[in-house]
C-alpha positions as CSV (number, residue, x, y, z in Angstrom):
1,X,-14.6,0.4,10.6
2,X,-16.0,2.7,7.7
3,X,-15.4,5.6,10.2
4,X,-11.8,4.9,10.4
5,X,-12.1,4.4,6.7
6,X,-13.0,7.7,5.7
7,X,-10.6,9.2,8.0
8,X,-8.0,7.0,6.3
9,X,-9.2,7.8,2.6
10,X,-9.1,11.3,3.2
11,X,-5.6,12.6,2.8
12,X,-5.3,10.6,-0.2
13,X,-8.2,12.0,-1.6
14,X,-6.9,15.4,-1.4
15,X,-3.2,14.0,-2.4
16,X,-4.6,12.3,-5.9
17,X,-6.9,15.1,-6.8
18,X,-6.4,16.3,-10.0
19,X,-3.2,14.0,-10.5
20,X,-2.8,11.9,-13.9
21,X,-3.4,8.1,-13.6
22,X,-2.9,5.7,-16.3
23,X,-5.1,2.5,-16.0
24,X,-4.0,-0.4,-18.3
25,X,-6.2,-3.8,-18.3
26,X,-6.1,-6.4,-20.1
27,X,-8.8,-7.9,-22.5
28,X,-9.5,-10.5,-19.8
29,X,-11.2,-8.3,-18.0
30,X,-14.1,-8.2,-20.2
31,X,-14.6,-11.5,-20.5
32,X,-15.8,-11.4,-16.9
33,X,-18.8,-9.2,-16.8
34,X,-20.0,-8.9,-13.4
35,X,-16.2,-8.3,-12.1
36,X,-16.1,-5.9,-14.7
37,X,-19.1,-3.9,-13.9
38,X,-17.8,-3.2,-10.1
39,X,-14.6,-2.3,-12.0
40,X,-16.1,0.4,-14.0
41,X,-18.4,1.5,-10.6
42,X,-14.5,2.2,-9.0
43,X,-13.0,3.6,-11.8
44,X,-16.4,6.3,-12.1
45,X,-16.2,6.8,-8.1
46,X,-12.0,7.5,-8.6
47,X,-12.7,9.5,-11.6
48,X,-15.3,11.6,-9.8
49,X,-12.9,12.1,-6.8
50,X,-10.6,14.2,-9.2
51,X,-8.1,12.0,-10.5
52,X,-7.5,12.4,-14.6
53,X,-7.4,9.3,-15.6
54,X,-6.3,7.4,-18.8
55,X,-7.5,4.1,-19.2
56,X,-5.5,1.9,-21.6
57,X,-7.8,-1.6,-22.5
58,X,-6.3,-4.7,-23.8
59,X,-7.6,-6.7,-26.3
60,X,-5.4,-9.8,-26.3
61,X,-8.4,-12.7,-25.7
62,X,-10.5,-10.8,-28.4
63,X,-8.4,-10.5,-30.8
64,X,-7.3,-14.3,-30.9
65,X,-11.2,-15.6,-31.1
66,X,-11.3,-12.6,-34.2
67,X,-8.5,-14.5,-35.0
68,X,-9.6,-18.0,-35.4
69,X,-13.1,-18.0,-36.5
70,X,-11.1,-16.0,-39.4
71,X,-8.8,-18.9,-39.6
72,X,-5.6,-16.9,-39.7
73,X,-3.2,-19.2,-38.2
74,X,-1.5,-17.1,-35.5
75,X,2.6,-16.2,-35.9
76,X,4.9,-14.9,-33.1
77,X,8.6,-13.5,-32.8
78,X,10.1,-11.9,-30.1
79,X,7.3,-12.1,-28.4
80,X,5.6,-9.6,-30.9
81,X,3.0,-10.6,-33.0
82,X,2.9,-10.9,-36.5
83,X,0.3,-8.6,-38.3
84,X,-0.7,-9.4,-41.9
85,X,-2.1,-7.0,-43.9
86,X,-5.4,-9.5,-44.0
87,X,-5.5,-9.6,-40.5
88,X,-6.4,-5.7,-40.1
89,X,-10.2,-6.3,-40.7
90,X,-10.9,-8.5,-37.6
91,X,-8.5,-6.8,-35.8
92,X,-10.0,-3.7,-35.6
93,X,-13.1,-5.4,-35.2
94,X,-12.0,-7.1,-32.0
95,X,-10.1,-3.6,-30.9
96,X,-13.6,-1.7,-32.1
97,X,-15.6,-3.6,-30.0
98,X,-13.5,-3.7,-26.6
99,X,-13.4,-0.1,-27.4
100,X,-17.5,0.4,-27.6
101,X,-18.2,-1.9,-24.4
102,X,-16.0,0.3,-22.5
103,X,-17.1,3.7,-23.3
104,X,-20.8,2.1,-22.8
105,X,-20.3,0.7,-19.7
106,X,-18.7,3.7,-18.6
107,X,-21.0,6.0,-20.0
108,X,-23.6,4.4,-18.0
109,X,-22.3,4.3,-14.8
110,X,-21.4,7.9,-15.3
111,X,-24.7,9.1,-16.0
112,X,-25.4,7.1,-12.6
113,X,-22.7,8.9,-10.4
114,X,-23.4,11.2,-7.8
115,X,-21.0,13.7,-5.9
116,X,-19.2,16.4,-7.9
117,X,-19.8,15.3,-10.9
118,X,-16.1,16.0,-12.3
119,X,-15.9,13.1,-14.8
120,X,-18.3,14.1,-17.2
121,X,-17.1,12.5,-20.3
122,X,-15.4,9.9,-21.6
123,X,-13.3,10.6,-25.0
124,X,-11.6,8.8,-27.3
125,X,-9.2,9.3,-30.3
126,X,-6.0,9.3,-32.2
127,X,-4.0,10.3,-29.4
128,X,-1.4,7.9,-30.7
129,X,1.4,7.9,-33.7
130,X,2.5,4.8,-34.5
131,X,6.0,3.7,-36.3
132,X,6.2,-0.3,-38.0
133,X,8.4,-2.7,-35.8
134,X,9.6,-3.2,-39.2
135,X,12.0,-6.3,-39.9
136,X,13.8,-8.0,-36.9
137,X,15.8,-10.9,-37.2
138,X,14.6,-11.4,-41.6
139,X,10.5,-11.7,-39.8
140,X,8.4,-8.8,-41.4
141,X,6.4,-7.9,-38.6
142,X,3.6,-6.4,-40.7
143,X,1.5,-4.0,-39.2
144,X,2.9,-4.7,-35.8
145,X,4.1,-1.3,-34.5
146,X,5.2,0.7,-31.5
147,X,4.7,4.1,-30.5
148,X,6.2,6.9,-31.9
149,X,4.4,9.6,-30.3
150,X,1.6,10.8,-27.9
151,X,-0.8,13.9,-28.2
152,X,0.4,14.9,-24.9
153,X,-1.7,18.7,-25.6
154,X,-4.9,16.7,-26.9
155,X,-4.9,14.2,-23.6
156,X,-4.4,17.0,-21.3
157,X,-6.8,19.2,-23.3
158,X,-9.3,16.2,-22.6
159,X,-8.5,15.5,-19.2
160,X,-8.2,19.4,-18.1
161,X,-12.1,19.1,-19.5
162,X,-13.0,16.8,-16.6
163,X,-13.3,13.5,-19.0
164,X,-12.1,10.3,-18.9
165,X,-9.4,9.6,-21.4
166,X,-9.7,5.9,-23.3
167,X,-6.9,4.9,-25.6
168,X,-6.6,1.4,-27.6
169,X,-4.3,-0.7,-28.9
170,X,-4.3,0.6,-32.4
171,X,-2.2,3.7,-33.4
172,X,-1.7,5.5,-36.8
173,X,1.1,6.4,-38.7
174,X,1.1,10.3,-40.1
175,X,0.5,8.1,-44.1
176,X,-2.5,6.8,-42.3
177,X,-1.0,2.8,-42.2
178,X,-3.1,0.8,-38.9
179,X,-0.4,-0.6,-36.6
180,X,-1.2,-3.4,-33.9
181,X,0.4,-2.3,-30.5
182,X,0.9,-3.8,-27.3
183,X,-1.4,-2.4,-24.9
184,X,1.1,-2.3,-22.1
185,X,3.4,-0.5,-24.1
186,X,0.7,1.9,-25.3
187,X,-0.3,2.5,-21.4
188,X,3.9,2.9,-20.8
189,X,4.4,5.7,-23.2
190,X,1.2,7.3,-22.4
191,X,2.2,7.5,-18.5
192,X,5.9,8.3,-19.8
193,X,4.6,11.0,-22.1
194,X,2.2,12.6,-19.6
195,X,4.9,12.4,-16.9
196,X,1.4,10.6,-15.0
197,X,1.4,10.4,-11.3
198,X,0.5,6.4,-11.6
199,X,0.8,3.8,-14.5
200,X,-1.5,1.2,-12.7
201,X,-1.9,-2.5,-13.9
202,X,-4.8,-4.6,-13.7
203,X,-3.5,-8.2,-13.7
204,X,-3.5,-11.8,-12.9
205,X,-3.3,-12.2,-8.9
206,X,-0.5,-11.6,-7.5
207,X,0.6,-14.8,-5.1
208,X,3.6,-14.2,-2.9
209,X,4.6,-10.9,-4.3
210,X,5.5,-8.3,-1.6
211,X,3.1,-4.7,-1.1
212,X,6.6,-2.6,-2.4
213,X,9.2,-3.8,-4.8
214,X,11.8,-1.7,-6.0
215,X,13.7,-1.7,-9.5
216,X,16.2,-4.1,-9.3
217,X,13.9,-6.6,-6.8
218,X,11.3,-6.9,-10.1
219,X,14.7,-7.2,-12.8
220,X,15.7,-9.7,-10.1
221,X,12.5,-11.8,-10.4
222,X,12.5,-11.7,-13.7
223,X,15.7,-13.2,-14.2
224,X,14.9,-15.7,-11.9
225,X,11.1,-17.0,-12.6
226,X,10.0,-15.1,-15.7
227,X,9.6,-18.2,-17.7
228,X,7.3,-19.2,-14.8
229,X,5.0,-15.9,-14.9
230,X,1.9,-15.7,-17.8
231,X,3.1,-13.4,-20.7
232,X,0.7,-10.9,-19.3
233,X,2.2,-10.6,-15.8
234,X,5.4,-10.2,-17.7
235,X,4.6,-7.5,-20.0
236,X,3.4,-5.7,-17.3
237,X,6.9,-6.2,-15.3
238,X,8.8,-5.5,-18.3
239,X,6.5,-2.1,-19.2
240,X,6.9,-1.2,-15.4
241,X,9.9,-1.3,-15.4
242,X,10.8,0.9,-18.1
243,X,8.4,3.6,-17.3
244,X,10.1,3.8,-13.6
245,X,13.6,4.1,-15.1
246,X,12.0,7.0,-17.3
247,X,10.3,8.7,-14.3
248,X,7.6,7.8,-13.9
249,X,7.5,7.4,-10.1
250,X,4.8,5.3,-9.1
251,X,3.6,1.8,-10.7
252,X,1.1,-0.4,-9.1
253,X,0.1,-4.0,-10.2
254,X,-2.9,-5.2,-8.7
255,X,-5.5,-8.0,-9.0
256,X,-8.0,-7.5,-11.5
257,X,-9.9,-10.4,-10.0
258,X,-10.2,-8.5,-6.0
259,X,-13.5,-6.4,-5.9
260,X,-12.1,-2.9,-4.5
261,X,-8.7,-3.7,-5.2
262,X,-8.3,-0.5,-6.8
263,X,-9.9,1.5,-4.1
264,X,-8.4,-0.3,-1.5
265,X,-4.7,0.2,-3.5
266,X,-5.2,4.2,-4.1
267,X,-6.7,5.0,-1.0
268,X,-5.5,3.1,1.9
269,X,-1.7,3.6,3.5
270,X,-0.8,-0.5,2.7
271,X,-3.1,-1.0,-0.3
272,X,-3.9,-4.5,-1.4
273,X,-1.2,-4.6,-4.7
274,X,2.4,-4.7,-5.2
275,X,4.0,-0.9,-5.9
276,X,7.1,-0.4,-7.8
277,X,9.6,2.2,-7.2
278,X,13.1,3.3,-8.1
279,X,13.4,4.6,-5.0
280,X,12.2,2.2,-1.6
281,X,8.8,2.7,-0.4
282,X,9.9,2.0,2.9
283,X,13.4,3.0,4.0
284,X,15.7,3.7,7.5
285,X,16.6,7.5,7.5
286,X,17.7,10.0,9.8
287,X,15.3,11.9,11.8
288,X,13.9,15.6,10.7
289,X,11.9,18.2,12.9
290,X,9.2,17.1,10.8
291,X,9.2,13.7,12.0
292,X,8.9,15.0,15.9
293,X,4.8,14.4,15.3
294,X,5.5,10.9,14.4
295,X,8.0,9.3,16.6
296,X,5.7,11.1,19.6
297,X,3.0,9.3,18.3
298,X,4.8,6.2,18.3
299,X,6.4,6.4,21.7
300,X,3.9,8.4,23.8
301,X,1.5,5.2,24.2
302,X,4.9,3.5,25.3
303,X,5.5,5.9,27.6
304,X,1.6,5.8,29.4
305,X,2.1,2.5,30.0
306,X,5.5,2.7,31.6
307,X,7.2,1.1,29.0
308,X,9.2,4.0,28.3
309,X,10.9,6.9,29.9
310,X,8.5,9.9,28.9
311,X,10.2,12.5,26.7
312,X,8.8,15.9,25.9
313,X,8.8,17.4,22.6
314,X,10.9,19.9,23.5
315,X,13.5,17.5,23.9
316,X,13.0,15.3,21.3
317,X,13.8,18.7,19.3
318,X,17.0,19.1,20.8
319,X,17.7,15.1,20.4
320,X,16.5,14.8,16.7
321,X,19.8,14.0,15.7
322,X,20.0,11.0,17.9
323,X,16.6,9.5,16.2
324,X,16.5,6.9,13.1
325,X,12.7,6.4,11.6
326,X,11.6,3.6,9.1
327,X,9.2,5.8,6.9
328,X,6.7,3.9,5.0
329,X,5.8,6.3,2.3
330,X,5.6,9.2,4.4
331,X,4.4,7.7,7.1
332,X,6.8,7.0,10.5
333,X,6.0,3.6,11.6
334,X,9.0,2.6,13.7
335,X,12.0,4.6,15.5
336,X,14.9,4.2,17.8
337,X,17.7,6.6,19.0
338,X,21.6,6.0,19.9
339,X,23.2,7.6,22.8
340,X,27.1,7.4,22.4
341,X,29.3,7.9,25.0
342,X,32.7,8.0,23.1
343,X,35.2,8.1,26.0
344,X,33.6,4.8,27.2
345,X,33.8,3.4,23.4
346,X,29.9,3.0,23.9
347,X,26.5,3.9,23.3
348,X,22.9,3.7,24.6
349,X,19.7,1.9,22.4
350,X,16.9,4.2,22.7
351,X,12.9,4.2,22.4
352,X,13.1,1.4,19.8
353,X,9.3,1.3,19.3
354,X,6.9,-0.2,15.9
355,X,3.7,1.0,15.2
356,X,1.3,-2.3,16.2
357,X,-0.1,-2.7,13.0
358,X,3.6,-3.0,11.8
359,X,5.0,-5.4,14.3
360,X,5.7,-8.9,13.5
361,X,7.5,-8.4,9.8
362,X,11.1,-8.1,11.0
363,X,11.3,-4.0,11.3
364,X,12.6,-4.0,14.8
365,X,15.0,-6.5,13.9
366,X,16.5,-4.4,10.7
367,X,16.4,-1.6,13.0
368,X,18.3,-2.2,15.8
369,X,20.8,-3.9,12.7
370,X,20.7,-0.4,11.4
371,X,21.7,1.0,14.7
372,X,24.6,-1.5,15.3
373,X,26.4,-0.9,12.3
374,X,25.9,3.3,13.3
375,X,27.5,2.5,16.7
376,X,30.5,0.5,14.6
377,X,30.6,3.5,12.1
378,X,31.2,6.0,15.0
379,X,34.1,3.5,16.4
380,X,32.2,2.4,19.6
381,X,32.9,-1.2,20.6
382,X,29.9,-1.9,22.4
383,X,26.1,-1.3,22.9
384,X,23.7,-1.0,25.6
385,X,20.1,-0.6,26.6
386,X,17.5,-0.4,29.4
387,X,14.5,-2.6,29.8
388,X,11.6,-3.7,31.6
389,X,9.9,-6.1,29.2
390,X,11.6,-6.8,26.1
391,X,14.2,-8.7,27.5
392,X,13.8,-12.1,25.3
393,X,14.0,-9.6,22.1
394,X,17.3,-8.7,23.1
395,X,18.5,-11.9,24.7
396,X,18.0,-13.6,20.9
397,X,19.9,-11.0,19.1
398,X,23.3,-11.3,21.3
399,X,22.3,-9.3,24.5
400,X,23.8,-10.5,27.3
401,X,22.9,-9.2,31.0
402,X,25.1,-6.0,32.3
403,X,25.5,-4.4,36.1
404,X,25.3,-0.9,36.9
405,X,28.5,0.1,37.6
406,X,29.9,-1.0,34.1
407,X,27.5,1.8,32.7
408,X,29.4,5.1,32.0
409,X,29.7,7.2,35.1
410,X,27.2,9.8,33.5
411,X,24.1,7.3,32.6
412,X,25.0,5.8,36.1
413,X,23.7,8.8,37.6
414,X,20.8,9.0,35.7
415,X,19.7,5.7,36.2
416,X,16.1,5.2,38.1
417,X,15.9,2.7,40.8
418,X,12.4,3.1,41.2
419,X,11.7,1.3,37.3
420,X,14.4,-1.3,38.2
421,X,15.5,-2.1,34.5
422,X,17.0,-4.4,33.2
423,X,20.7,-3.7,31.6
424,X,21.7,-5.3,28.5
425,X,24.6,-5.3,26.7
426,X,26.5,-6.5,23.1
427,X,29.6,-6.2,21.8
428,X,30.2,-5.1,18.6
């Protein structure tokens, strides 16, 4: 197992190096310290691989206990806090603190770290410009702001010197004035402004959400259970999806509360989180000459155990064209090819094969959907296939037994009596 994790880890060790990741967590986190601690261990052993990172921390939790021993009674609208000018002195104590036990605890564990030794630092600073949220709706938000503007030449500066980048909560106007910010939209415009690789979210778990969401599948669930998700969860759904509509290609949410999560996220193929994309992280395409190493990967063990009709690469070159892939983020984990035979108003199902670790989620299924509505596309009334052992499959989905001689003259010809198969048949 750790074998066949290193060889896993490996190309994405090479594909993050030296690629901008912002890491937002809440205050929460803190409040757990052991958790926390093996947190900070995955964050130095990332940092140290060669990402840049740019860690965003929360301070929610901290500031309400600053809060109430102060006895400020707390104000909301819009979701927005409302900042007095009274309230500036614990809240920058609360902010100030979270601040110093995370450039501690990371100072420490980098002083620990072995290996190349690229995170050296960690740095902090005004990297921020904050505006007031003003007045909305006759409520004087106080010093409750958003961001105007990011140092985008200082953070770069910093992370091009091999540190690690931590940014608060708290941002400045160019008069000097404190502003409160939301530390999900802090991590947002940091990502935005950096054009980062990965705006990644350390959050509540995450029960029954899928490994890859796009876009409009996390507006949908929104409209349909936000009131049922914790603010936090939320904010961070809200703040992803902005930053995907503004290009930022890659979000990930994953639980704070998993030791490795992170690891396991970044550097495995299927991670352990949910990623959001604007464009599907798994998606049917036509095949390219690139994609000859993968379906031959997929259909070669087929084809030793007799499963399948063995192709050679130099054909499967000349039949690209005839190929469909599901590629999970670069990956080909499932193919099939169509045949047509347009004077017969037909066409033949081909090497539908999933990868095993992929089978059992539906993909053949969607697949050999995709390839029905192709074979309607091109006008053919029917399709067909040949098999020795995935007869039920095919019998559930509308497949109905077919003789020989109702094949088209030319597969007829080609047809092996020595495998026997089984001929199948739908009409479209």
């Amino acid at each position: 197992m750790l074998v066949q994790g290193l060889r896993d880890a490996v190309p994405y060790i090479r594909e993050h190096e030296d690629h901008v990741f912002v890491l937002a967590f809440g205050g929460e986190a803190l409040d757990e310290p052991a958790s926390f601690e093996r947190l900070i261990r995955d964050i130095v052993l990332i940092a140290d691989l060669g990402v840049r990172l740019v860690l965003v921390p929360g301070a929610r939790p901290q500031i309400n206990r600053r809060f109430q021993a102060a006895g400020f009674e707390e104000r909301f609208h819009g979701g927005l806090r409302v900042t007095e000018p009274e309230m500036i002195d614990p809240l920058t104590e609360a902010v100030g603190a979270v601040q110093f036990d995370v450039i501690s605890w990371l100072s420490a564990r980098l002083s620990l770290a072995s290996g190349s030794g690229l995170a050296q630092r960690v740095l902090t600073g005004n990297f921020v410009t904050a505006r007031p949220m003003g007045v909305i709706d006759g409520v004087d938000l106080g010093h409750t702001g958003a961001v105007r503007r990011v140092d985008v030449d200082g953070v770069r500066d910093a992370l091009g010197d091999g540190s690690i980048v931590v940014q608060s909560n708290i941002g400045y106007s160019p008069t000097g004035e404190l502003f409160n910010l939301r530390a999900e939209d802090v991590a947002e415009s940091m990502a935005v402004a950096l054009g980062a690789d990965k705006l990644i979210f350390l959050t509540d778990p995450l029960d029954d959400l899928p490994t890859a969401m796009s876009l409009s599948e996390v507006e949908g669930l929104l409209d349909r259970e936000g009131d049922k998700l914790s603010t936090e969860f939320q904010l961070h759904l809200h703040s992803a999806v902005r930053a995907c509509s503004k290009g930022v290609d890659r979000i990930h949410l994953v639980d704070r509360e998993v030791d490795g999560a992170l690891l396991v996220e970044l550097y495995t193929r299927d991670g352990c989180g949910t990623l959001i994309t604007s464009e599907p992280y798994e998606r049917i395409r036509p095949a390219t000459l690139d994609d000859i190493g993968g379906i031959l990967a997929l259909i070669e063990p087929m084809e030793q155990a007799g499963v399948l009709v063995r192709r050679s690469r130099e054909q499967l070159e000349l039949e690209t064209d005839r190929f469909v892939v599901i590629d999970r983020d670069g990956d080909i984990i499932a193919c099939a090819a169509l045949y047509p035979f347009p004077e017969d108003g037909t066409a033949e199902l081909a090497a539908l094969v999933v990868h095993p670790a992929y089978q059992g989620g539906g993909r053949a299924a969607r697949l050999l959907g995709f390839m029905e509505s192709r074979a309607r596309s091109l006008g053919l009334k029917s399709l067909f296939l040949l098999s020795t052992q995935t007869m039920a499959f095919f019998r559930e989905r509308g497949y109905a037994d077919e003789s020989l001689d109702r094949l088209p003259a030319e597969r007829r010809a080609l047809y092996n009596l020595k495998r026997n198969s089984r001929i199948f048949r739908k009409w479209l």
